[in-house]
MIVOMAR-401809 format. One line per 5 residues: their letters; for each residue x, y, z of N, C-alpha, C. Coordinates in Angstrom, 1 decimal, always signed. Layout:
# MIVOMAR-401809
a = X:Y:Z:X:Y:Z:X:Y:Z | ...
END
This chain:
# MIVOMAR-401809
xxxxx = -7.6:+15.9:-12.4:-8.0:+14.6:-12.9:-7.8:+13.5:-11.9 | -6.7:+13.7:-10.9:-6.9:+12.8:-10.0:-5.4:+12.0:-10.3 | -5.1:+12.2:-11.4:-3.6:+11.3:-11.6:-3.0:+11.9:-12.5 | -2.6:+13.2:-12.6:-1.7:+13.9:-13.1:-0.7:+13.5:-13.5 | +0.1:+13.3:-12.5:+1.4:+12.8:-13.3:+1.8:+11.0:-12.2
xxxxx = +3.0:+10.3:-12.7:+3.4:+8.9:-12.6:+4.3:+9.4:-10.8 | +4.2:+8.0:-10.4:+5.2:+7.9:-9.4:+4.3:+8.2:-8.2 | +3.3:+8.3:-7.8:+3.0:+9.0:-6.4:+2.6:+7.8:-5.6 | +3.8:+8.1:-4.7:+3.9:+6.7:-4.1:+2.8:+6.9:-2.5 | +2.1:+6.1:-2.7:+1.0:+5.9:-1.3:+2.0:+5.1:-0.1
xxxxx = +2.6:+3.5:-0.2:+3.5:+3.3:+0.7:+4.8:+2.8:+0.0 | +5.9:+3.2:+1.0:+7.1:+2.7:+0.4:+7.5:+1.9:+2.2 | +8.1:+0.4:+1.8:+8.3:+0.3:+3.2:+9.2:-1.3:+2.9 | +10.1:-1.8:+3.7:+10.4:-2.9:+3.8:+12.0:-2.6:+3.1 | +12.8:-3.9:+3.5:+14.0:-3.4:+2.9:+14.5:-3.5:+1.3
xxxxx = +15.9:-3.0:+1.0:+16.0:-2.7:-0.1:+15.5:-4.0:-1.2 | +16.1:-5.3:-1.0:+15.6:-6.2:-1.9:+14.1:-6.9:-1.3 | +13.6:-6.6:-0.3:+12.4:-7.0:-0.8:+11.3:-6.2:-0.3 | +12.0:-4.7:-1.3:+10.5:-3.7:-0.5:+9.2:-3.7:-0.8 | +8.4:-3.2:-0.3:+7.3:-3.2:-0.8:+6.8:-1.6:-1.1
xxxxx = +6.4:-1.3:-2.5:+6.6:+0.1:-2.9:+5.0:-0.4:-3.7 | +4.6:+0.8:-3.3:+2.9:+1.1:-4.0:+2.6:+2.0:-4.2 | +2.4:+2.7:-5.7:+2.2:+3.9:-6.4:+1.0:+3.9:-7.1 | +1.2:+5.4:-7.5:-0.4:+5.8:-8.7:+0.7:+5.7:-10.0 | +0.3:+5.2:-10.7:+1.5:+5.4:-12.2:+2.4:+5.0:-12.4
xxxxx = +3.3:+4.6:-13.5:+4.3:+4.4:-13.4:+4.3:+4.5:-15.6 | +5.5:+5.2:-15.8:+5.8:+5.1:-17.4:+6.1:+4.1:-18.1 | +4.6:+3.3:-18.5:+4.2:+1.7:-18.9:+3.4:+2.0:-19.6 | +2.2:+2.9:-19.4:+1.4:+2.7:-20.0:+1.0:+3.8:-21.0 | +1.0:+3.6:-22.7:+0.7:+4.8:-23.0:-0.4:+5.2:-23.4
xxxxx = -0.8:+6.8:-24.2:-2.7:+6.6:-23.8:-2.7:+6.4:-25.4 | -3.9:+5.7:-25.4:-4.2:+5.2:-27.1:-4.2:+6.3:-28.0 | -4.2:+7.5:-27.6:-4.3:+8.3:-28.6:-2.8:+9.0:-29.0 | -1.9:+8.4:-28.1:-0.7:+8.4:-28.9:+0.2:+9.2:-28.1 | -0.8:+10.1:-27.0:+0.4:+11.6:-26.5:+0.3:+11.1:-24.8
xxxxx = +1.6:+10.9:-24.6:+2.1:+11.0:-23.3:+1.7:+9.7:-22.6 | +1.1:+9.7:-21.1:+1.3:+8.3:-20.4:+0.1:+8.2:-19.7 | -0.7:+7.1:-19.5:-1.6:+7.6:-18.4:-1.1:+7.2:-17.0 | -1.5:+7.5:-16.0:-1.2:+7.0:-14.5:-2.6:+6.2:-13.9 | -3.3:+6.8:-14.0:-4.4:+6.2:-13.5:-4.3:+4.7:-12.9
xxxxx = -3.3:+4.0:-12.6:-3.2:+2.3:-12.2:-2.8:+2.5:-11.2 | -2.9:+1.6:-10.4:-2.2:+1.3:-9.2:-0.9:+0.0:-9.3 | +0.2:+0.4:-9.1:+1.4:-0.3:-9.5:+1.6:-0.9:-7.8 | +2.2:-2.2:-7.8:+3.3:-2.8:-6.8:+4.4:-3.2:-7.2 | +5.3:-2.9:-6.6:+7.1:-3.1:-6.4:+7.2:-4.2:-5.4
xxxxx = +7.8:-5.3:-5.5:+7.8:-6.2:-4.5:+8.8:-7.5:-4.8 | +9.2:-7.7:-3.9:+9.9:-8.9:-4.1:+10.9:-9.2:-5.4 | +11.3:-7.9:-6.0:+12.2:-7.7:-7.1:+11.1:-7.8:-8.7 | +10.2:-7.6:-8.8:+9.1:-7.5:-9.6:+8.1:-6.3:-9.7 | +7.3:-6.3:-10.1:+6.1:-5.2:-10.6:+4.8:-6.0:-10.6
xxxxx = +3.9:-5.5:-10.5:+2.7:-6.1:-11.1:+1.6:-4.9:-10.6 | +0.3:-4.4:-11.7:-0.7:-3.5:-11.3:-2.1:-4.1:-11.4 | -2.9:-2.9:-11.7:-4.3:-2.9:-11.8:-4.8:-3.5:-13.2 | -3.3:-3.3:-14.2:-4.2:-3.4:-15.7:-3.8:-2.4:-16.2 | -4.1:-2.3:-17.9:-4.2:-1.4:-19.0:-5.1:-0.2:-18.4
xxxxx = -4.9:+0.9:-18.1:-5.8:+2.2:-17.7:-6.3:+2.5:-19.0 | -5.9:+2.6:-19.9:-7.2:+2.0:-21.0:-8.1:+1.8:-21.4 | -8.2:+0.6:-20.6:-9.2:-0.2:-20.4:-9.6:-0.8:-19.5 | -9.2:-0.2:-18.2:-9.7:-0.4:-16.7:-8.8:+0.1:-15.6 | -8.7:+1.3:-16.1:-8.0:+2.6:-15.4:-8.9:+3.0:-14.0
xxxxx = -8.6:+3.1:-13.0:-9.1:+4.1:-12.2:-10.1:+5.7:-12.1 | -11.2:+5.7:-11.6:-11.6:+6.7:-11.5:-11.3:+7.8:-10.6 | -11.0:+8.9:-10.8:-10.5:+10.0:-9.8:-12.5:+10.1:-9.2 | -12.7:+10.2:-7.6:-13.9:+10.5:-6.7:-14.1:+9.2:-6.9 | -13.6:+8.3:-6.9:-13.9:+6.7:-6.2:-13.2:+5.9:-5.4
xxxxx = -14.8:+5.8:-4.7:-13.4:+4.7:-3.1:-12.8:+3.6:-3.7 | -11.7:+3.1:-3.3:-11.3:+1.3:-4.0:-11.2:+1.0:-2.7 | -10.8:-0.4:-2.4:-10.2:-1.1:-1.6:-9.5:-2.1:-2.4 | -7.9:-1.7:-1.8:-7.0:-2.8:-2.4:-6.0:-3.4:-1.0 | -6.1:-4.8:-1.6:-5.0:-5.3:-0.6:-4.3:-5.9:-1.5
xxxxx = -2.8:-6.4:-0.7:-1.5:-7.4:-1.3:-1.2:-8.3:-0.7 | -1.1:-9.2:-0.8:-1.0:-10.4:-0.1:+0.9:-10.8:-0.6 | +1.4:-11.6:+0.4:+2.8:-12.4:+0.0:+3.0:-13.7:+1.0 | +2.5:-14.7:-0.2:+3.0:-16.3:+0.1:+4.7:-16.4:+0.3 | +5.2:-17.0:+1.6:+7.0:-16.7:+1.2:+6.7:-18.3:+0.5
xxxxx = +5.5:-18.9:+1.0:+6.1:-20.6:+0.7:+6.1:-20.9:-0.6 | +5.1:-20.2:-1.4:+5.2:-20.3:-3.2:+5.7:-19.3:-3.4 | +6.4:-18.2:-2.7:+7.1:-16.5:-3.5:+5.5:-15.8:-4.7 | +4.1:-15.8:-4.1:+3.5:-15.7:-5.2:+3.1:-14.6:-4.3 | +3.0:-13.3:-4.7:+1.9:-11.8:-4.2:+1.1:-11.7:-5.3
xxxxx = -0.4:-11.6:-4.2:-1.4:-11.2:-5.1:-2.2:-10.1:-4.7 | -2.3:-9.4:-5.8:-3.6:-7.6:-5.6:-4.7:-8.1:-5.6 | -5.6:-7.6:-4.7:-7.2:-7.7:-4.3:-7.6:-6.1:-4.9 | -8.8:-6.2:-6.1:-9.4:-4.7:-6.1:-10.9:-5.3:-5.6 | -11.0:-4.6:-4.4:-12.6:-4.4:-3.8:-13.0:-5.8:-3.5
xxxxx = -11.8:-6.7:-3.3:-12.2:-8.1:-2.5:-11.8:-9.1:-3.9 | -11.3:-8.7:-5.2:-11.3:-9.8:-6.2:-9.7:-9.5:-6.2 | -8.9:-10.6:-6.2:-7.9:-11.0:-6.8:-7.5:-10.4:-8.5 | -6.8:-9.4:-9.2:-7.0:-9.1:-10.1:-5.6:-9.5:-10.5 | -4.2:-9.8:-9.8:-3.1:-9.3:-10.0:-2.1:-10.6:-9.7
xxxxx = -1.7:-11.7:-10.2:-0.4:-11.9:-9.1:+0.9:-11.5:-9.8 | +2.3:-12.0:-9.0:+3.0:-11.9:-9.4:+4.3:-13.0:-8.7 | +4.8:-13.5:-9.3:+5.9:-14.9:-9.2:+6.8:-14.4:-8.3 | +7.7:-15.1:-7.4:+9.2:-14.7:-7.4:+9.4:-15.8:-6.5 | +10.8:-16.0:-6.3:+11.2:-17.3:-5.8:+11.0:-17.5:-4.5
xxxxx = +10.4:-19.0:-4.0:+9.7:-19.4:-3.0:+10.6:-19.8:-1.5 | +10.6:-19.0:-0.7:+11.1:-19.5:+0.6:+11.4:-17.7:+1.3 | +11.6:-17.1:+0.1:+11.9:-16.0:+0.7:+11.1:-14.9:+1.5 | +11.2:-14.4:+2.8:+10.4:-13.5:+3.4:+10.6:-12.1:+3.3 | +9.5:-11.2:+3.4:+9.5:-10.1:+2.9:+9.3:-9.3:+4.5
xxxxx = +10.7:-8.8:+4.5:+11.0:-7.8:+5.7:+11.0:-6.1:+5.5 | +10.0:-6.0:+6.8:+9.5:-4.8:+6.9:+9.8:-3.7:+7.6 | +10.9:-2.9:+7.4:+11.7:-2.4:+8.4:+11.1:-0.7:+8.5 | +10.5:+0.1:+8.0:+9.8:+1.2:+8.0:+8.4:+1.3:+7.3 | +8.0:+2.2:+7.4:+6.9:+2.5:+6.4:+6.5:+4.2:+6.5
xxxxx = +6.0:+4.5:+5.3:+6.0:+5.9:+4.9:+4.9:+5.8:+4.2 | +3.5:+6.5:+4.0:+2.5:+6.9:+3.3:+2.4:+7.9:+2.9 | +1.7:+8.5:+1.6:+2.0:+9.2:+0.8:+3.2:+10.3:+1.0 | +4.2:+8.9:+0.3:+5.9:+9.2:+0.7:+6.3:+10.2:-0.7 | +5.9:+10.8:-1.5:+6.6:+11.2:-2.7:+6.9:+12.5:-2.1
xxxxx = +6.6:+13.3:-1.3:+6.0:+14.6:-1.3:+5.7:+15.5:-1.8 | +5.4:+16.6:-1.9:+4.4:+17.5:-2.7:+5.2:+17.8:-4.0 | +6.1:+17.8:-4.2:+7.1:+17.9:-5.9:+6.3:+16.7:-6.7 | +6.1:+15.5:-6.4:+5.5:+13.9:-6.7:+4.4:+13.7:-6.7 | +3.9:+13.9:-5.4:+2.5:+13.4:-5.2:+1.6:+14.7:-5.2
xxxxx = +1.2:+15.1:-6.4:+0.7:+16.4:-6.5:-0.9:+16.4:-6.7 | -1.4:+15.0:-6.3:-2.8:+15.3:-6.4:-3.7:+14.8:-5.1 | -4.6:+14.9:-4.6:-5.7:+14.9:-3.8:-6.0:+13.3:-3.0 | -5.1:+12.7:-2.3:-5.6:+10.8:-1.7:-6.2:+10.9:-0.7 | -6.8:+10.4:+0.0:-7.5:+10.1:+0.9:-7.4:+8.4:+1.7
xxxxx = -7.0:+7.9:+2.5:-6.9:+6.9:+2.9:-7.8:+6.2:+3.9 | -7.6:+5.2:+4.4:-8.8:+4.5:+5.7:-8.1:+3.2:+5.8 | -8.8:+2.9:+7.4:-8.3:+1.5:+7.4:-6.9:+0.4:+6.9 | -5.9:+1.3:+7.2:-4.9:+1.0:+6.8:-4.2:+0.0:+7.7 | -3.9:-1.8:+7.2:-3.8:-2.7:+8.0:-2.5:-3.8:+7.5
xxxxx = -1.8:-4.1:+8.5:-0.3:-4.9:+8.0:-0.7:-6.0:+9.0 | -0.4:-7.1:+7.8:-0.7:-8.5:+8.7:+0.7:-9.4:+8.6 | +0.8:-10.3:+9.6:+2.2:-11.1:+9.3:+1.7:-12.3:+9.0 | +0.4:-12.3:+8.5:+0.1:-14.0:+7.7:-0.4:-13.8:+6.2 | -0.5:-14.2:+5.6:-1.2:-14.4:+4.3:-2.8:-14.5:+4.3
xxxxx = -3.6:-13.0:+4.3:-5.1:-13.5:+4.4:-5.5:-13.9:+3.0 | -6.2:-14.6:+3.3:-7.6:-15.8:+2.4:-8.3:-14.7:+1.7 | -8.7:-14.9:+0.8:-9.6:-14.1:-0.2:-10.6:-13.7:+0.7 | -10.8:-14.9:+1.0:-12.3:-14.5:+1.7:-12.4:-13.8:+3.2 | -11.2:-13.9:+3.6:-11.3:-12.7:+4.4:-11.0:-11.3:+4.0
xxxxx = -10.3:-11.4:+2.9:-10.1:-10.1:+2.7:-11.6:-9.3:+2.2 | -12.3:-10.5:+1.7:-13.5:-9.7:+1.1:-14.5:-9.6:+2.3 | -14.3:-10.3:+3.3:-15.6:-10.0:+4.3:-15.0:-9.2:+5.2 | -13.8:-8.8:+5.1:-13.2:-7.8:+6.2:-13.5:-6.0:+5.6 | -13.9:-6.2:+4.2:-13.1:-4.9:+3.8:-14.1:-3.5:+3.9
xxxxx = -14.9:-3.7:+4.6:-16.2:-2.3:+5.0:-16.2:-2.4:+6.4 | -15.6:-3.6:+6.9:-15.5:-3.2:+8.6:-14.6:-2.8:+9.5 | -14.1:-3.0:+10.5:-13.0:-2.9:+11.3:-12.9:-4.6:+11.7 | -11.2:-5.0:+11.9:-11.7:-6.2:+12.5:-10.3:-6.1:+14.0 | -10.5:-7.2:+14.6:-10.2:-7.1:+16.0:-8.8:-6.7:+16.2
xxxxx = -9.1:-5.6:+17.1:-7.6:-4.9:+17.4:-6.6:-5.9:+18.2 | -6.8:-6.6:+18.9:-6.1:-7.5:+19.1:-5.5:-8.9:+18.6 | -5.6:-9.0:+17.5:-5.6:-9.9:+16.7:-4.0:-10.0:+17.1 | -3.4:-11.8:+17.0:-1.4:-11.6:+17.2:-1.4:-11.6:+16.1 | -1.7:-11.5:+15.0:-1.5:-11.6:+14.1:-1.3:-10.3:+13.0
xxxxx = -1.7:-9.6:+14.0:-1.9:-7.6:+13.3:-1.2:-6.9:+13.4 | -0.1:-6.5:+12.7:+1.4:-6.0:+13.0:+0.6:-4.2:+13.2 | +0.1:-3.8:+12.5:-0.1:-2.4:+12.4:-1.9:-2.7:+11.7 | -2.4:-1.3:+12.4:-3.5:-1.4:+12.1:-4.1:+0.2:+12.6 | -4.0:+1.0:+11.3:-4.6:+2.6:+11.6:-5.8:+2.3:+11.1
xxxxx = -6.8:+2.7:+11.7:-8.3:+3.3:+11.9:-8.5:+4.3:+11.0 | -7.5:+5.4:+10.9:-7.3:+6.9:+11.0:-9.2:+7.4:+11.1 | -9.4:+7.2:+12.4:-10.8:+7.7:+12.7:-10.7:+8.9:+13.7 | -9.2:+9.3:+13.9:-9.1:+10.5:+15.1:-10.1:+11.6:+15.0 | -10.3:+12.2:+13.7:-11.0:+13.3:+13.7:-10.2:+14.4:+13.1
xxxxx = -10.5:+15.8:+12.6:-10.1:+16.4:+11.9:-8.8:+17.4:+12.9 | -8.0:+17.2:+12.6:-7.0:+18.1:+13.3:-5.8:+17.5:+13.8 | -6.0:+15.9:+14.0:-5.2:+15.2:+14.7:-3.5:+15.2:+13.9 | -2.4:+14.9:+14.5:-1.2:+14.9:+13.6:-0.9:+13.6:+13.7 | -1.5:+12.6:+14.4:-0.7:+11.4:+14.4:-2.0:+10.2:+14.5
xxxxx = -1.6:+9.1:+13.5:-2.7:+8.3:+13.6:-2.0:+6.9:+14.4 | -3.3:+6.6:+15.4:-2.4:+5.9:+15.8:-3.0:+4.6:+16.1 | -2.0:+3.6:+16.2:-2.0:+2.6:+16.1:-2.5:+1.2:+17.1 | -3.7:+0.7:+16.4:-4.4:+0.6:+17.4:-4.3:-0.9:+18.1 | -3.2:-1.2:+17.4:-2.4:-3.1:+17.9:-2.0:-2.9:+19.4
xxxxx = -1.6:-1.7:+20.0:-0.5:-2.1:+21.2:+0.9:-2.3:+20.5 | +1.1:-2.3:+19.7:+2.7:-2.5:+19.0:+2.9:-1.1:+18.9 | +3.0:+0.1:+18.8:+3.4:+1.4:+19.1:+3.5:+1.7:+17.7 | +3.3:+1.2:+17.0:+3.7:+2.0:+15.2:+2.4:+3.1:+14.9 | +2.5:+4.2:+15.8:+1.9:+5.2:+15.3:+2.8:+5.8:+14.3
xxxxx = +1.3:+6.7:+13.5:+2.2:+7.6:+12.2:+2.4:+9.0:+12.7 | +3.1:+9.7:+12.4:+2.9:+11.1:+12.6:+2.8:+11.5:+10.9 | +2.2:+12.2:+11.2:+1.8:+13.1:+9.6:+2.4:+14.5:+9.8 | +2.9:+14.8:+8.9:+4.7:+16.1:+8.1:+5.0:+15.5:+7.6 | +6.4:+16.2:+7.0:+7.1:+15.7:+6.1:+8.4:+16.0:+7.1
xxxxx = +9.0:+14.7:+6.5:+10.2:+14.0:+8.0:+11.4:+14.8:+7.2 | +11.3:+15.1:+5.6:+12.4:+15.4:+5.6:+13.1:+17.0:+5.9 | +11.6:+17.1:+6.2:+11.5:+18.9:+6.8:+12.1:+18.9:+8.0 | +11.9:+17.7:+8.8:+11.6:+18.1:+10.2:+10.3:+18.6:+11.1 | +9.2:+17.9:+10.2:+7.6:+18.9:+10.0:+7.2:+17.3:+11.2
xxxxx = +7.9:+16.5:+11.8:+7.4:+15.1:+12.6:+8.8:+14.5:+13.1 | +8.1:+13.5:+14.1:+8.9:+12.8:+14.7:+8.8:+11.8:+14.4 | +10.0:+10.4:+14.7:+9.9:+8.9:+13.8:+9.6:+8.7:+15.4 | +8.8:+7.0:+14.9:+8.5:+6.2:+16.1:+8.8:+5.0:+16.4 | +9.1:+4.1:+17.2:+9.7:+2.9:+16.9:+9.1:+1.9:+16.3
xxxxx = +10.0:+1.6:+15.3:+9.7:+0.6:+14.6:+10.3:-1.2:+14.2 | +9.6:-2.0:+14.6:+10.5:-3.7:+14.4:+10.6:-3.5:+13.0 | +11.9:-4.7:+12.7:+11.8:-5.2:+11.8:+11.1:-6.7:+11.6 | +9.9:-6.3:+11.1:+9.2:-7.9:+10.7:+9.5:-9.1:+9.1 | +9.5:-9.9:+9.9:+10.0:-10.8:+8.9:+8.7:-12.3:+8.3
xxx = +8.4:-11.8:+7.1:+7.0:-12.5:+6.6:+7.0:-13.3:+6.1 | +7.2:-14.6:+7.0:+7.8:-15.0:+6.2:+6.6:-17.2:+6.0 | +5.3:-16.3:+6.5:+4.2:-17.5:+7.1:+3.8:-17.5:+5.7
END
């Protein structure tokens, strides 16, 4: 089905009070017909709060469809907002001045016990400013400039089929290696701690 079961976390990253955690599911939502939970949403953890896609419901996710979502975080109003496929669907409040530091990152971090079903990723991009709607919507089918100062991390993942490590195409060195770290199946790579606080 594509969302089996709750919790499968896509990224988990930043520190303990103001991480940023982003999953398929979470046990919120139950299915109208009474048995069990659906997952089908896309949930954010952030800044001591939650906020998702919506009632799966009534505007749940399809399993074989591309989305593009982005999150945005104001420190000057404490306001994050979810973009689905360039529209703002989502915000969420928390108190204003505070910056949201980013001290690791991990993609589809649950591992295979959790994250038991089929994701696919692209264009995976960390900015240290707050983008505009409207760039988010005219950015989101292209590539945009690797050099940007403003582009903390920025995978392509266009290497090609076989590659172990995607990498990072800023000059800031935050390539990924793809295993599972707690195997010892990869190596970590250096990483700042960024502080977001524009």
């Amino acid at each position: 089905s594509g969302f089996s079961v709750n919790n499968q976390a896509i990224f988990n990253s930043g520190s303990s009070d103001t991480e940023l955690y982003i999953r398929f599911g979470d046990l919120i939502y139950s299915n109208n017909s009474g048995y069990g939970y659906l997952n089908n949403f896309l949930q954010v953890k952030t800044m001591g709060g939650q906020f998702d896609t919506g009632d799966p419901n009534t505007s749940g996710l399809e399993a074989n469809v591309w989305y593009h979502f982005a999150v945005t975080y104001d420190a000057a109003s404490g306001t994050s907002t979810l973009y689905k496929n360039g529209t703002a669907i989502a915000t969420l409040s928390s108190a204003a001045g505070n910056p949201m530091k980013i001290d690791r990152l991990q993609m589809i971090s649950s591992g295979s016990q959790y994250f038991q079903d089929a994701c696919e990723l692209c264009q995976v991009r960390l900015w240290n400013v707050t983008r505009t709607a409207n760039q988010i919507k005219k950015n989101m089918y292209k590539e945009v400039n690797y050099t940007d100062k403003n582009l903390v991390l920025y995978l392509p993942m266009n290497e090609g089929e076989g590659n172990t490590t995607l990498k990072d195409v800023t000059g800031n060195g935050h390539d990924v290696e793809v295993g599972n770290m707690s195997n010892g199946g990869s190596s970590s790579f250096t990483w700042s701690t960024y502080s977001f606080a524009q």
